[in-house]
C-alpha angles and dihedrals in degrees: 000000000000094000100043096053083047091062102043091057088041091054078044103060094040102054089098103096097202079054097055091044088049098055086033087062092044091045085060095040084055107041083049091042086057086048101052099027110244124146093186095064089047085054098048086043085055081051097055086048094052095052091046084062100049094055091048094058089042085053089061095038088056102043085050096064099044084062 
């Protein structure tokens, strides 16, 4: 039940699909950040998944007051 509530407002974060290339882009600067050692690339990763987030909640916000 858990589990299952997890994934549907994880689905639903990521519908946006600016926000899942965004956090796609940041998945593959991280995992090559960790390669090739470089904590400036993690933290610019961090950054782009900070931003995708921003836009989502900016999405909802914005969806809401058209209603």
């Amino acid at each position: 039940m858990c589990l299952e509530k997890f994934c549907g407002k994880y689905c639903e974060m990521h519908k946006s699909p600016v926000n899942c290339l965004l956090h796609l882009i940041a998945g593959i600067l991280i995992a090559y950040s960790l390669w090739v050692h470089n904590v400036k690339l993690i933290l610019l990763a961090v950054l782009i998944v900070i931003v995708g987030h921003l836009i989502q909640i900016a999405n909802k916000k914005g969806k809401k007051k058209k209603r």
